[in-house]
DSSP file (Angstrom, degrees, kcal/mol; ACC not computed):
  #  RESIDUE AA STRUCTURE BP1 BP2  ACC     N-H-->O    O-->H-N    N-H-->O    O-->H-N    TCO  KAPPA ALPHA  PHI   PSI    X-CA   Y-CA   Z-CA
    1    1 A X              0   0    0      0, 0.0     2,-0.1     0, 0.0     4,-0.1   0.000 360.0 360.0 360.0 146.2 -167.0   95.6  151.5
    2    2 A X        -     0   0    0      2,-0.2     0, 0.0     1,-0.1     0, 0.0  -0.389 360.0 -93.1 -75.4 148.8 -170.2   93.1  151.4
    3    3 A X  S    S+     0   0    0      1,-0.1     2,-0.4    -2,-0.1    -1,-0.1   0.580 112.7  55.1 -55.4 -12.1 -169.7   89.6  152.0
    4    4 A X  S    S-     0   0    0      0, 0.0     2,-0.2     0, 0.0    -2,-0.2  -0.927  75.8-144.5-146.1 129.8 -169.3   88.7  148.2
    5    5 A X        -     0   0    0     -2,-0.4     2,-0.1     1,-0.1     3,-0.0  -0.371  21.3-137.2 -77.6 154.5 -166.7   90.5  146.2
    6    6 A X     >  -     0   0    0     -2,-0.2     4,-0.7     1,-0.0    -1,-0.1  -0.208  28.5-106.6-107.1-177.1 -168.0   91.1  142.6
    7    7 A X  H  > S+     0   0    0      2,-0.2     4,-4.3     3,-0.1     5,-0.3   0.898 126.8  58.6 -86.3 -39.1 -165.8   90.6  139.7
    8    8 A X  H  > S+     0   0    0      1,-0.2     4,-1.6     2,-0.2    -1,-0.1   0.926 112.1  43.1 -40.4 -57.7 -165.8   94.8  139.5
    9    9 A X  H  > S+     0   0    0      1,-0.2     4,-1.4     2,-0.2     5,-0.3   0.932 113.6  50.3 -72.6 -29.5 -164.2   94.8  143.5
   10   10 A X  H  X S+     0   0    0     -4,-0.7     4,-3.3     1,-0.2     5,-0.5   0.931 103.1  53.8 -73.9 -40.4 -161.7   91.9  142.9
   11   11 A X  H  X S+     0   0    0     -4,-4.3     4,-1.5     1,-0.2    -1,-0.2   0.961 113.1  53.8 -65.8 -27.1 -160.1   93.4  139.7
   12   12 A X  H  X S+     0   0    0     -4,-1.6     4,-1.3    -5,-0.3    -2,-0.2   0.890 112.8  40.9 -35.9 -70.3 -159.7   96.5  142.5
   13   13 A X  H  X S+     0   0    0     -4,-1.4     4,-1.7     2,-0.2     5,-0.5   0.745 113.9  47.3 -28.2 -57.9 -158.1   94.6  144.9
   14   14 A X  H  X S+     0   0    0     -4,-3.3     4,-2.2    -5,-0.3     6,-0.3   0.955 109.7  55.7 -78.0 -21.1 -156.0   92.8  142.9
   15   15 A X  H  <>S+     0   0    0     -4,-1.5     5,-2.5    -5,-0.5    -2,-0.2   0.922 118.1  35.2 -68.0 -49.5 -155.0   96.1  141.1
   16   16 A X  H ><5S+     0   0    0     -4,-1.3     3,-2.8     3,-0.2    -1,-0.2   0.920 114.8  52.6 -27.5 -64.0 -153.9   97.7  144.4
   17   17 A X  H 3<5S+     0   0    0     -4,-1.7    -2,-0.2     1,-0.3    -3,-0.1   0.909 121.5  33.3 -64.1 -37.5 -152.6   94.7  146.0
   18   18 A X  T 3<5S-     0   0    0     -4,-2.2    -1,-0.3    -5,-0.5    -2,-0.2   0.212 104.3-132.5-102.1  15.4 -150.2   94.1  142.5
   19   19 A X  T < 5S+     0   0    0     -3,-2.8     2,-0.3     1,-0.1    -3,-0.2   0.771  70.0 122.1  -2.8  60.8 -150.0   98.4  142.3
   20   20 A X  S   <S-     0   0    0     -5,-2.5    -2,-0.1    -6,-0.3    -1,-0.1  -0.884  74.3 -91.4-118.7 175.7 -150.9   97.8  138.1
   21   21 A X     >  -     0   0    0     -2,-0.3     4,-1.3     1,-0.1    -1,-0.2   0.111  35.0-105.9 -72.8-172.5 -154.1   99.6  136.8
   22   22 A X  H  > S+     0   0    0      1,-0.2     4,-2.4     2,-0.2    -1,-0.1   0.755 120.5  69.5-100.5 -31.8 -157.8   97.9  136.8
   23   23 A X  H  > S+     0   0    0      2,-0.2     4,-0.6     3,-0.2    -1,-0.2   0.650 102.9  29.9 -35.7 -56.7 -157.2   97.6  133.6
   24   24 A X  H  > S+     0   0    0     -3,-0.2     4,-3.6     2,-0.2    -2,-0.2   0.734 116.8  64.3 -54.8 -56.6 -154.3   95.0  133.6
   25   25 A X  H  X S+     0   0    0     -4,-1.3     4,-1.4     2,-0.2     5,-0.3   0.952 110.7  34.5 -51.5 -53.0 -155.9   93.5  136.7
   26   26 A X  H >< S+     0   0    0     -4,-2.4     3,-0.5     1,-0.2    -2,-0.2   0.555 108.2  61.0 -84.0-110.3 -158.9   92.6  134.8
   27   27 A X  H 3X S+     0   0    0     -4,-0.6     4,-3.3     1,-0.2     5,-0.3   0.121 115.6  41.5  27.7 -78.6 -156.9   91.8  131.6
   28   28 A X  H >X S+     0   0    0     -4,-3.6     3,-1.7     1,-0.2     4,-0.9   0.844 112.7  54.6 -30.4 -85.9 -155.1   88.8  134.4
   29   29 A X  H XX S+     0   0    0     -4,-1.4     4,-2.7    -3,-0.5     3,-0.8   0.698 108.2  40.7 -23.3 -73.4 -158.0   88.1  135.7
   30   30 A X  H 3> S+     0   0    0     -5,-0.3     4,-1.1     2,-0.3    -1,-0.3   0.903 121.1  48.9 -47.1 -46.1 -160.1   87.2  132.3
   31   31 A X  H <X S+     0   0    0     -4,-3.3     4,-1.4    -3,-1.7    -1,-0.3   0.756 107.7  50.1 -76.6 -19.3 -157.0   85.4  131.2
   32   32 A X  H XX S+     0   0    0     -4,-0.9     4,-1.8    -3,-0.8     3,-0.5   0.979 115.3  44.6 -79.3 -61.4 -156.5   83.5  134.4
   33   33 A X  H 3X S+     0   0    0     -4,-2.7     4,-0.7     2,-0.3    -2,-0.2   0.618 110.9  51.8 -81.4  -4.2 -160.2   82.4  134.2
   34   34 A X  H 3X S+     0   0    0     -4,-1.1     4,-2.1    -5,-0.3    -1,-0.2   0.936 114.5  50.4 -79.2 -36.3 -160.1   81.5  130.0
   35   35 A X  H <X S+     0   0    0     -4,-1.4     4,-1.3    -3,-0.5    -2,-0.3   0.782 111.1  42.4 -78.7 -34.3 -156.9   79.3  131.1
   36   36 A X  H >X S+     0   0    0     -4,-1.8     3,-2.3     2,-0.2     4,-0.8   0.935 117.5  50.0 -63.7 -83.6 -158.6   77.5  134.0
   37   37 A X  H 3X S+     0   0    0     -4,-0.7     4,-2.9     1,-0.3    -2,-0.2   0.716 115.1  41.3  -8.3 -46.5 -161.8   77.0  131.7
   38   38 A X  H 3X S+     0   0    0     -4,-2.1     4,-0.9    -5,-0.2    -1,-0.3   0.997 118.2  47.8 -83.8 -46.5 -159.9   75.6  128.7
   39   39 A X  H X<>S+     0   0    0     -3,-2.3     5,-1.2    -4,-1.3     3,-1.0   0.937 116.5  42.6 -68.9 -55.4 -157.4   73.3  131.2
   40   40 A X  H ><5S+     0   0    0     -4,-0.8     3,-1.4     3,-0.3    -1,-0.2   0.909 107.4  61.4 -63.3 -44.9 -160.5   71.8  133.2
   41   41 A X  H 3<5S+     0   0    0     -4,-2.9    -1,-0.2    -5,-0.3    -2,-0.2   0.851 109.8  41.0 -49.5 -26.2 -162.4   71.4  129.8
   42   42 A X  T <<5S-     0   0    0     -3,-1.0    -1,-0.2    -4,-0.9    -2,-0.2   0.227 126.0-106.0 -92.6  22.4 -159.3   68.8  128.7
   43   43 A X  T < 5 +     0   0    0     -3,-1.4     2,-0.3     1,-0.1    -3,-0.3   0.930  63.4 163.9  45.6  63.6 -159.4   67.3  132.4
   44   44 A X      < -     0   0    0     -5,-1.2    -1,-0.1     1,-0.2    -2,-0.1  -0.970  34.1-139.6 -31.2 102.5 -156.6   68.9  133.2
   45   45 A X        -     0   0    0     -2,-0.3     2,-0.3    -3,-0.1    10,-0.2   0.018  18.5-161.1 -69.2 177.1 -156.1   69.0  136.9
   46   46 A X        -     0   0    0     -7,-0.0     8,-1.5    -6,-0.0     2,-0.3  -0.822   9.1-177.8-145.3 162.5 -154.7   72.4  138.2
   47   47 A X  E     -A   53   0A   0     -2,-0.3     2,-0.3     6,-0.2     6,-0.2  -0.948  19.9-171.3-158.8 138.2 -153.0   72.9  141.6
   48   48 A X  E >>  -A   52   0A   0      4,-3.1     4,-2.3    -2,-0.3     3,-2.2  -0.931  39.6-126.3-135.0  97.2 -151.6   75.9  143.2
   49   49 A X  T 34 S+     0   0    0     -2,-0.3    -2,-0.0     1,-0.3     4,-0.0  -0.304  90.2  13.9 -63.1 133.2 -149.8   74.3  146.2
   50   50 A X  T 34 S+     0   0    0     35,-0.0    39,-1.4     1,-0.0    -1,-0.3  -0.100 128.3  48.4  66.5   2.5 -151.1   76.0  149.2
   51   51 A X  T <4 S-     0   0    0     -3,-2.2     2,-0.2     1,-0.3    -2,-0.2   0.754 107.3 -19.2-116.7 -37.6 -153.9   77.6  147.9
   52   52 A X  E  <  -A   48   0A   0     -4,-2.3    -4,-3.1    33,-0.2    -1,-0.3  -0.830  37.0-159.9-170.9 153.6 -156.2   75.8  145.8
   53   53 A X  E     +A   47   0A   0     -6,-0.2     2,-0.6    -2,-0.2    -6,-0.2  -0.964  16.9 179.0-134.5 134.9 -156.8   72.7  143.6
   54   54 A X        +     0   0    0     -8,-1.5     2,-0.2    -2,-0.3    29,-0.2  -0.822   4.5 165.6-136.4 112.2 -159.3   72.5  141.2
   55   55 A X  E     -B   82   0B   0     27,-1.5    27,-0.7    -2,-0.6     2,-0.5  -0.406  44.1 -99.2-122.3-159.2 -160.2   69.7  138.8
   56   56 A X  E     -B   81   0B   0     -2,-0.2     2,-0.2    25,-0.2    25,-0.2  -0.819  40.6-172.8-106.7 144.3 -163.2   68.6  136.4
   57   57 A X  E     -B   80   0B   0     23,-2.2    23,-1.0    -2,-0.5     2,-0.6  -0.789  23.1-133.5-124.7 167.9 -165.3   65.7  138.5
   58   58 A X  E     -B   79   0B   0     -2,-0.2     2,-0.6    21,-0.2    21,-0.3  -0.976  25.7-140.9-143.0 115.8 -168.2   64.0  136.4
   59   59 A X  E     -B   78   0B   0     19,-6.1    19,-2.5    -2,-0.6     3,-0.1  -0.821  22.7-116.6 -86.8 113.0 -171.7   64.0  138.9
   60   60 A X        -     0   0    0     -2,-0.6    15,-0.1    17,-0.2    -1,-0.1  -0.051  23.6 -98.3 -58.0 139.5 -173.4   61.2  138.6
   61   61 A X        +     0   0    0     13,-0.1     2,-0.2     1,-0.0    15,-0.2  -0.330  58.7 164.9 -37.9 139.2 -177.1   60.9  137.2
   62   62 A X  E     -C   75   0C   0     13,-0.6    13,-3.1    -3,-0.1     2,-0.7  -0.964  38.9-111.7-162.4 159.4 -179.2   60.8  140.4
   63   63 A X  E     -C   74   0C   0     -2,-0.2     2,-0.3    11,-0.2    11,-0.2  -0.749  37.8-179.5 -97.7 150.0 -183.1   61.2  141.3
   64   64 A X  E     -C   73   0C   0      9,-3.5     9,-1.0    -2,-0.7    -2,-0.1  -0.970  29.5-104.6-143.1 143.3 -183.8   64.2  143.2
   65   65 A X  E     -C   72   0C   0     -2,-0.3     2,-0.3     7,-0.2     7,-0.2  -0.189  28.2-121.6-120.4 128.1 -187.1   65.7  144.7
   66   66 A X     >  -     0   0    0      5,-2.3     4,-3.0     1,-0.2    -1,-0.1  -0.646  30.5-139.6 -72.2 142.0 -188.9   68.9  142.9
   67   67 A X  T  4 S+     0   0    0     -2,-0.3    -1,-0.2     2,-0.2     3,-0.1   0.956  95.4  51.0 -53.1 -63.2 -188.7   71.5  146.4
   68   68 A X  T  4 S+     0   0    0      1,-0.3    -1,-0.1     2,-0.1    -2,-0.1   0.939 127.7  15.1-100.4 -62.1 -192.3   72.9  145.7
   69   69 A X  T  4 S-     0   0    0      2,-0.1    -1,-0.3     1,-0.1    -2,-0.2   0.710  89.2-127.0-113.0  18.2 -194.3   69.7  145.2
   70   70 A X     <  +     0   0    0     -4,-3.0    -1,-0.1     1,-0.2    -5,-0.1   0.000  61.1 140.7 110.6 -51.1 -192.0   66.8  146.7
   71   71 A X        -     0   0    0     -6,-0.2    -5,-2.3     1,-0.1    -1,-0.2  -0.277  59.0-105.2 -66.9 129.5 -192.4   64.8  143.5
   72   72 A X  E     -C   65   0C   0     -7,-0.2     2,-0.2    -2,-0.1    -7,-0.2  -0.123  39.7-172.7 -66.3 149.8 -188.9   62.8  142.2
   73   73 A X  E     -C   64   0C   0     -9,-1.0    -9,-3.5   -11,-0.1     2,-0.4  -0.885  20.6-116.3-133.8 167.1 -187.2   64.5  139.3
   74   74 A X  E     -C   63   0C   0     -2,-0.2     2,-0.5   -11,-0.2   -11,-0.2  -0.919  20.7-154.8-105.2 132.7 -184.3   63.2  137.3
   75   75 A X  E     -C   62   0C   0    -13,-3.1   -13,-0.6    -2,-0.4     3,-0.1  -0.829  16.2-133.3 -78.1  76.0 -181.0   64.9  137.1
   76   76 A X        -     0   0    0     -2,-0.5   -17,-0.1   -15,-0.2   -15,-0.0   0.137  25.7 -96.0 -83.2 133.2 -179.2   64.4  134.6
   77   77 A X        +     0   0    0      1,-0.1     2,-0.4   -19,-0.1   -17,-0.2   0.327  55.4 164.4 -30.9 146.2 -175.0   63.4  134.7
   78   78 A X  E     -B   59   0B   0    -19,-2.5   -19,-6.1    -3,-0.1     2,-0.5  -0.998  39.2 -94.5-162.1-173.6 -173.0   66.1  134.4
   79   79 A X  E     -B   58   0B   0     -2,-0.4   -21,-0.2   -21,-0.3     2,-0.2  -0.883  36.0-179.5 -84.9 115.7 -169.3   68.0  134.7
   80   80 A X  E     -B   57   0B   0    -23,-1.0   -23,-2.2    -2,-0.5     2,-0.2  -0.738  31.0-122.5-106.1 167.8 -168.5   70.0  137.8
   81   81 A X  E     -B   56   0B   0     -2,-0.2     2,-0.3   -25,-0.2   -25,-0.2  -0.602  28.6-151.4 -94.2 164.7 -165.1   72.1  138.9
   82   82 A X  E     -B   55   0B   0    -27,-0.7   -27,-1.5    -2,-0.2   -29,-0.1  -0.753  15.2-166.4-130.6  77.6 -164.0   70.4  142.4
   83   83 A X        -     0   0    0     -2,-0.3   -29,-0.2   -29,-0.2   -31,-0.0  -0.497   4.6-168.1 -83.0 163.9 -162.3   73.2  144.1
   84   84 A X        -     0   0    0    -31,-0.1    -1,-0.1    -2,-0.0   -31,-0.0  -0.533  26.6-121.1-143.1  89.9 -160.0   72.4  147.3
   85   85 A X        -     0   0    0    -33,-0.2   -33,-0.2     4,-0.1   -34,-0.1   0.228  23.8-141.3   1.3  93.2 -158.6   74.2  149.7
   86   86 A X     >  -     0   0    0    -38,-0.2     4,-1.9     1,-0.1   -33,-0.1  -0.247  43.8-101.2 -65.9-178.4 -154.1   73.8  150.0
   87   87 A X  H  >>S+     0   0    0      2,-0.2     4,-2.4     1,-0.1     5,-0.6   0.967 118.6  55.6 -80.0 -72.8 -153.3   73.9  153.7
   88   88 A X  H  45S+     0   0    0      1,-0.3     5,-0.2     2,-0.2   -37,-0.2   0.627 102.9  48.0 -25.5 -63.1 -152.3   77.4  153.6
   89   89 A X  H >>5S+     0   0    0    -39,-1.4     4,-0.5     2,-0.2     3,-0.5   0.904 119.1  47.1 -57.2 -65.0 -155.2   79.0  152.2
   90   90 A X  H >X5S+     0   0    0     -4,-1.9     3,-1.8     1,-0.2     4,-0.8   0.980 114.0  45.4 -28.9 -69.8 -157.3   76.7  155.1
   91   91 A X  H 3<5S+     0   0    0     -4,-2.4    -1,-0.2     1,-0.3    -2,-0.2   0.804 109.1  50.7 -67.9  -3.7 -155.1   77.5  158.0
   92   92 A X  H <4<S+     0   0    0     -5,-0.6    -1,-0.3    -3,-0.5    -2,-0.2   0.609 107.8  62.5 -98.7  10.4 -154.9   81.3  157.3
   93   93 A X  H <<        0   0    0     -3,-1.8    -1,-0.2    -4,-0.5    -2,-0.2   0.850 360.0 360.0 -77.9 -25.1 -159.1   81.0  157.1
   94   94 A X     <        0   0    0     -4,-0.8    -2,-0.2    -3,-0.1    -3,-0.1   0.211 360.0 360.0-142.6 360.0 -159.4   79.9  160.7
């Protein structure tokens, strides 16, 4: 494997790792990611103790500098996800 799993290798993985077809695995998958999407769209926090928490953050308007010629541009406010590392997930990283 390459240093970033695709959506194609994870449904693989997770289809092994859970011995159900790619089929199902992607089925979870898609449904795990509609249910984050729709819970983070209501600010809805979500936490899966030891593994990850991930909530909606609101990024403030700020000026920030075009790369190519230097010159300030404005950014406009927006909604990010805020992932975090649980302890678990950290310590079995390192």
């Amino acid at each position: 494997m390459s240093n970033v799993m695709n959506k194609n290798e994870l449904v693989e993985a997770v289809a092994k790792e859970a011995g159900h077809s790619k089929a199902d695995a992607e089925r979870a998958l898609d449904a795990f990611r509609t249910v984050v999407t729709k819970a983070l769209k209501k600010g809805t926090k979500i936490s899966m103790v030891g593994f990850v928490t991930i909530e909606k953050k609101k990024r403030a308007a700020r000026t920030g500098r075009n790369p190519q010629t230097g010159k300030p541009i404005k950014v406009a406010a927006k909604n990010v996800a805020k992932f975090k590392a649980g302890k678990a997930l950290a310590d079995a990283m390192n």
